[in-house]
C-alpha positions as a printed NumPy array, in Angstrom:
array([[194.267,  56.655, 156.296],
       [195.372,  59.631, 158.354],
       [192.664,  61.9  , 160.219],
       [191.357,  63.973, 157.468],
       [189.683,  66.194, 159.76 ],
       [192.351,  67.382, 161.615],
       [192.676,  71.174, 161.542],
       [189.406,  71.524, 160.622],
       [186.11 ,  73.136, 162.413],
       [184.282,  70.074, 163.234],
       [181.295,  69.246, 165.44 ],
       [181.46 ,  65.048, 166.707],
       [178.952,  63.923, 167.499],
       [177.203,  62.464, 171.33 ],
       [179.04 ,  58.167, 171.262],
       [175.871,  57.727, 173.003],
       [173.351,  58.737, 171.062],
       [172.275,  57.411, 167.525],
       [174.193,  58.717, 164.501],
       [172.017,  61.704, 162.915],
       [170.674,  61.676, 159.584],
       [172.055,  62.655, 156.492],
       [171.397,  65.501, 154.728],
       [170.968,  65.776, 150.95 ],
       [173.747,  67.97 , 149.453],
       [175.513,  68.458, 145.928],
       [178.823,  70.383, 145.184],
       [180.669,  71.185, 142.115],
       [184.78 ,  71.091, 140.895],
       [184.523,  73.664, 138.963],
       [187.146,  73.334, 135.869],
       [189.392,  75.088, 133.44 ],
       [191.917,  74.997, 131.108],
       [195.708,  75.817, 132.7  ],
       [197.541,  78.602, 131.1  ],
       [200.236,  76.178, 130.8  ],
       [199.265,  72.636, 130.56 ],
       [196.656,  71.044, 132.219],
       [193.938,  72.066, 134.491],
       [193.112,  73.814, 137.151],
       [190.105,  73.511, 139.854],
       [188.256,  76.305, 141.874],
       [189.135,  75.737, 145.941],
       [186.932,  78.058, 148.503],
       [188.331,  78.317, 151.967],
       [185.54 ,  77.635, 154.727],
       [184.892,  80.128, 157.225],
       [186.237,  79.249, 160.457],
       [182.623,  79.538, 162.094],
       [181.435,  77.164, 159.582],
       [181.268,  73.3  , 158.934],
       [185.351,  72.433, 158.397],
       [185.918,  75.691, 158.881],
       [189.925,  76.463, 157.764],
       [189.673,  73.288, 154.98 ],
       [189.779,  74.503, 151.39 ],
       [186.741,  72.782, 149.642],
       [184.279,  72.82 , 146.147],
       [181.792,  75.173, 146.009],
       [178.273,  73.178, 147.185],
       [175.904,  73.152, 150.326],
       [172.618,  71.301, 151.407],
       [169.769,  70.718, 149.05 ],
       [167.15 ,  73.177, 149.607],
       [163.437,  72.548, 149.957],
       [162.988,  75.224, 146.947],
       [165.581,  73.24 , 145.037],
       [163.187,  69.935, 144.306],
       [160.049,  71.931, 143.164],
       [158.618,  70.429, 140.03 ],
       [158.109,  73.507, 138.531],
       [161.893,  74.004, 138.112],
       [161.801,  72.113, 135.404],
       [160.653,  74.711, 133.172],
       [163.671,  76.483, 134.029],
       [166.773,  74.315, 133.787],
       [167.723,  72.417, 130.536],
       [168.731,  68.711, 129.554],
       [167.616,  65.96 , 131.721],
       [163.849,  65.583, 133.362],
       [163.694,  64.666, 137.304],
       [162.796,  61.11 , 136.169],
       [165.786,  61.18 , 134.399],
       [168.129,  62.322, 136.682],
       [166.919,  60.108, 139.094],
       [167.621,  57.215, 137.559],
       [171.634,  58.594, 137.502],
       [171.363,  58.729, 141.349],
       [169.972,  55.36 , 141.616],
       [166.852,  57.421, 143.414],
       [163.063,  56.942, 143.113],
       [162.657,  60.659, 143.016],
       [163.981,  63.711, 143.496],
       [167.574,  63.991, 141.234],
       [166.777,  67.441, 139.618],
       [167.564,  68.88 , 143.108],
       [170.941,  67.821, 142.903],
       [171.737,  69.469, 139.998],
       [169.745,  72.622, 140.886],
       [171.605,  73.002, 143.801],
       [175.059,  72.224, 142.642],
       [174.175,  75.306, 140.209],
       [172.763,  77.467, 142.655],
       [175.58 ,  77.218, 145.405],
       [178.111,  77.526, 143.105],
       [176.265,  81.132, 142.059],
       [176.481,  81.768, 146.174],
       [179.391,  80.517, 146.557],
       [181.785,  81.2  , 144.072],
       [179.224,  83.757, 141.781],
       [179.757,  81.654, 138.86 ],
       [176.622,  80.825, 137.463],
       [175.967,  77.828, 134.833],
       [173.553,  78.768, 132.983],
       [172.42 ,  79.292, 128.882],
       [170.464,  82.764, 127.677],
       [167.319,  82.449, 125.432],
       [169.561,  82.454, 122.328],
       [171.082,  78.972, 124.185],
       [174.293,  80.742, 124.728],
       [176.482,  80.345, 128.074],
       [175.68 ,  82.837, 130.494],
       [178.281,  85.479, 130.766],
       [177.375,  88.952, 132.243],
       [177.65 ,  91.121, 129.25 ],
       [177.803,  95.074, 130.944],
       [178.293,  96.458, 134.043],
       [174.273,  97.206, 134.588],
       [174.086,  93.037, 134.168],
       [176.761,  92.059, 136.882],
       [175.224,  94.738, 139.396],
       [171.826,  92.859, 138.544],
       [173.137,  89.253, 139.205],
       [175.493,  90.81 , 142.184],
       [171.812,  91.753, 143.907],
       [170.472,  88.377, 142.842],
       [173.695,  86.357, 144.448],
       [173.253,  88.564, 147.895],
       [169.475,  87.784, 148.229],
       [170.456,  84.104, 147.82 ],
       [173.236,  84.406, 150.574],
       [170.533,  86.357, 152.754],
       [168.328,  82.786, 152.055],
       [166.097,  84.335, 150.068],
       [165.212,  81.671, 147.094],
       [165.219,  83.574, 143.904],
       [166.583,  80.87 , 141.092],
       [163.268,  80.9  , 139.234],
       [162.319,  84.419, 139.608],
       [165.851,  85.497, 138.129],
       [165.762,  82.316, 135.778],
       [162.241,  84.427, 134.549],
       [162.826,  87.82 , 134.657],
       [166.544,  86.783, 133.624],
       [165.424,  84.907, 130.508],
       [167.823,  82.012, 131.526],
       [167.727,  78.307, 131.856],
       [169.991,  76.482, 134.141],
       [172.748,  74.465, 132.186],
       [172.311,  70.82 , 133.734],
       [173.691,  68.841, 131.182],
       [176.692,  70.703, 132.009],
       [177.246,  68.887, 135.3  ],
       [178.495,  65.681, 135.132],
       [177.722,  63.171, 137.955],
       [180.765,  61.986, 139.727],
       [180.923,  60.76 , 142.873],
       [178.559,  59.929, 146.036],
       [180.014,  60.646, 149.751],
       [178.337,  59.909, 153.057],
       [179.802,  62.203, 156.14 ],
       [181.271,  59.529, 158.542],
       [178.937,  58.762, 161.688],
       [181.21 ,  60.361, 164.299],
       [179.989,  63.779, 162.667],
       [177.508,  65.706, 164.323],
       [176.44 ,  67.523, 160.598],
       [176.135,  64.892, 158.498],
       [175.496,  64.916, 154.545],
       [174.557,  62.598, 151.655],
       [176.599,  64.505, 149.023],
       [176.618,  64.165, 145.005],
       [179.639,  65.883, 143.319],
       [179.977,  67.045, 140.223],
       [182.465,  68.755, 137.52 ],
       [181.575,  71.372, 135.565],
       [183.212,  73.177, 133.18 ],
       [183.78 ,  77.102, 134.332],
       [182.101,  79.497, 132.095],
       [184.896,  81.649, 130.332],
       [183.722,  84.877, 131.093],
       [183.106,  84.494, 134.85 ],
       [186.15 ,  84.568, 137.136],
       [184.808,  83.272, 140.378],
       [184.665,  85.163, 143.921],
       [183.85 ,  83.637, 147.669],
       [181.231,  85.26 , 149.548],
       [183.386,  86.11 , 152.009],
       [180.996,  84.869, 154.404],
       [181.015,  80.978, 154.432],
       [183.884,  81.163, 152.458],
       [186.985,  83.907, 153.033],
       [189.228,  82.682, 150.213],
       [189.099,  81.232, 147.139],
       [191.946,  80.138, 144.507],
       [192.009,  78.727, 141.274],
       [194.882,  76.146, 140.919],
       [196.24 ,  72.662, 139.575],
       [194.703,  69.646, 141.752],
       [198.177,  68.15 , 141.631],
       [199.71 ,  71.298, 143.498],
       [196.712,  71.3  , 145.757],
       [197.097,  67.662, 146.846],
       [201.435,  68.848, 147.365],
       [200.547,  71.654, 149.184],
       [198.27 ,  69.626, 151.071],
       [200.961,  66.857, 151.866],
       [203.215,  70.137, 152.887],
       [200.914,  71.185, 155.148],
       [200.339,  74.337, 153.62 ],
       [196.689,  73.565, 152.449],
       [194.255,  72.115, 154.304],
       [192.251,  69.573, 152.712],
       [189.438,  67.065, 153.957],
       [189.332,  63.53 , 152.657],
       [186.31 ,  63.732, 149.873],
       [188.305,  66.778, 148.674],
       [191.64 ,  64.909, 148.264],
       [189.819,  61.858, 146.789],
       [188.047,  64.082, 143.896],
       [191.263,  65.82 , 143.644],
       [192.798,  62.859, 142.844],
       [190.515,  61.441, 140.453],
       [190.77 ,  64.661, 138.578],
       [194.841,  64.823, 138.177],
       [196.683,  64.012, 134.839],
       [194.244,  65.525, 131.781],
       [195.772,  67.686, 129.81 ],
       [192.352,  69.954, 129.265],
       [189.167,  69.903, 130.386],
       [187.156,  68.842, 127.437],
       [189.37 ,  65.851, 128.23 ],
       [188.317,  65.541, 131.703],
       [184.308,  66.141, 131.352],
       [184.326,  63.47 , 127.976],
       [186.043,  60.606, 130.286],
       [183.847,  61.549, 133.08 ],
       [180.539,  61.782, 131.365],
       [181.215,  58.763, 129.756],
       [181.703,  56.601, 133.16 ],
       [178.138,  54.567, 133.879],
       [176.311,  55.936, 136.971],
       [175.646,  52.988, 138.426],
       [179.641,  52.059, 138.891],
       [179.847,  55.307, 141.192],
       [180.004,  53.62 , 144.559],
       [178.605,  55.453, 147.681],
       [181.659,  55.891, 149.802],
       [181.241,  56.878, 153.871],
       [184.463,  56.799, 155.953],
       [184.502,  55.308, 159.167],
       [186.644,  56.066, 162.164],
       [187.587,  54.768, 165.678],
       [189.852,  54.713, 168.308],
       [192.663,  52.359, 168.469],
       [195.726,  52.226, 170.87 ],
       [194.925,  55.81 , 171.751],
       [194.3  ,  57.277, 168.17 ],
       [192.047,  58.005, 165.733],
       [191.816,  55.923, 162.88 ],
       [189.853,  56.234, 159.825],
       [189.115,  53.585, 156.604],
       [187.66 ,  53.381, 153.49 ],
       [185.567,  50.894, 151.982],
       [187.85 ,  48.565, 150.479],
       [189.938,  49.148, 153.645],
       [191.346,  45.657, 155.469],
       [188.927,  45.986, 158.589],
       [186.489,  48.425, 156.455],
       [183.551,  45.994, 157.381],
       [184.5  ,  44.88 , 161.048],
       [183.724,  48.191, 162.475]])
């Protein structure tokens, strides 16, 4: 495969040290129906200071400490941290994924998926409401954690079940910042339009992942690989509820864990897959 990281802000890392850890992370294709037919996906443009910054990616970020507390529970719906576990293939531990798919996509993109006390979706209903969850979404940005206290005050639950797991990537070793990411798709709440931060992110775009992946191949859109490959495995439904039934229907434990690798041969980079001819050789 070609470089996927060309054109992008990245950090490699020492060839002489040892490769650094991954960190837990979880990010979110947020869906909806085309106007015309199909789909379309929300894309946030990284800022150039930040981790690939220039690539167009899905809302998501690191796992916070905050994000694995057991008392969360109480305030998200569907699945227990046992539970979700078990879809990660971990001991421990899964509920942060989803908790912090959920709350970076509120940073990020200030969509949030959640259901009111009535178990309605979460849709700000009046202008006093959006200044409210505006103030909430800026003291997250600032790193202050505030999910449960507005999940509380808020009367809301976070809308887990809503996220369905899809695939595992592993940042390739020649990274400096390396992550052990989930992604998920979620459908986007109608009445929430979605917004970068314009901090981390200073763009954002709704459109079809078949005229991202074009524009991409154009070189008008600049795409890293685990973006491309979700992309991909998105394309050709004609509507969402289409999309999230095939995709919460695929078996957990088929999802493989996929980290690129990358070396230099004959003078140029050169990155595989697994499944690659060579894949395990290097």
């Amino acid at each position: 495969m070609k470089n996927p990281l060309q054109g992008a802000n990245t950090q490699m890392a020492d060839p002489n040290e040892k490769p650094t850890v991954p960190q837990a992370a979880a990010t979110v294709l947020l869906v909806r129906d085309s106007q015309e037919s199909g789909i379309e996906v929300f894309l946030v443009e990284r800022a150039s200071k930040a981790n690939f910054g220039g690539a167009y990616v899905f809302p998501g970020g690191k796992v916070d400490p905050e994000d694995g507390l057991d008392r969360l529970e109480a305030v998200t719906t569907g699945f227990s941290d046992q539970e979700l576990s078990d879809i990660l293939g971990e001991d421990k531990g899964g509920l942060a994924y989803w908790v912090a798919c959920i709350r970076e996509c509120f940073e990020e993109a200030g969509i949030l998926i959640a259901y009111r006390e009535d178990g309605s979706p979460f849709d700000p209903s009046d202008a006093d409401e959006r200044e409210r969850f505006v103030n909430y979404r800026n003291k997250l940005n600032a790193g202050e954690a505030v999910i449960e206290e507005m999940c509380k005050s808020e009367n809301l639950t976070l809308a887990t079940e809503r996220l369905a797991y899809l695939a595992h990537w592993i940042t390739p070793k020649i990274e400096k910042r390396r992550y052990t990411t989930r992604f998920f798709v979620a459908i986007s709440p109608s009445g929430q339009e979605g917004l970068h931060d314009g901090s981390e992110s200073v763009n954002s775009l709704w459109i079809k992942p078949e005229d991202a992946l074009e524009q991409q191949k154009e070189g008008k859109l600049l795409l890293i690989m685990p973006t491309i490959k979700n992309l991909e495995s998105i394309c050709g439904y004609s509507n969402v509820e289409e999309l999230l039934q095939d995709k919460s229907s695929i078996d957990p434990s088929t999802i493989p864990t996929i980290e690129p690798k990358f070396f230099m041969e004959d003078g140029k980079m050169v990155g595989l897959l697994p499944g690659d001819d060579g894949y395990e050789d290097h």
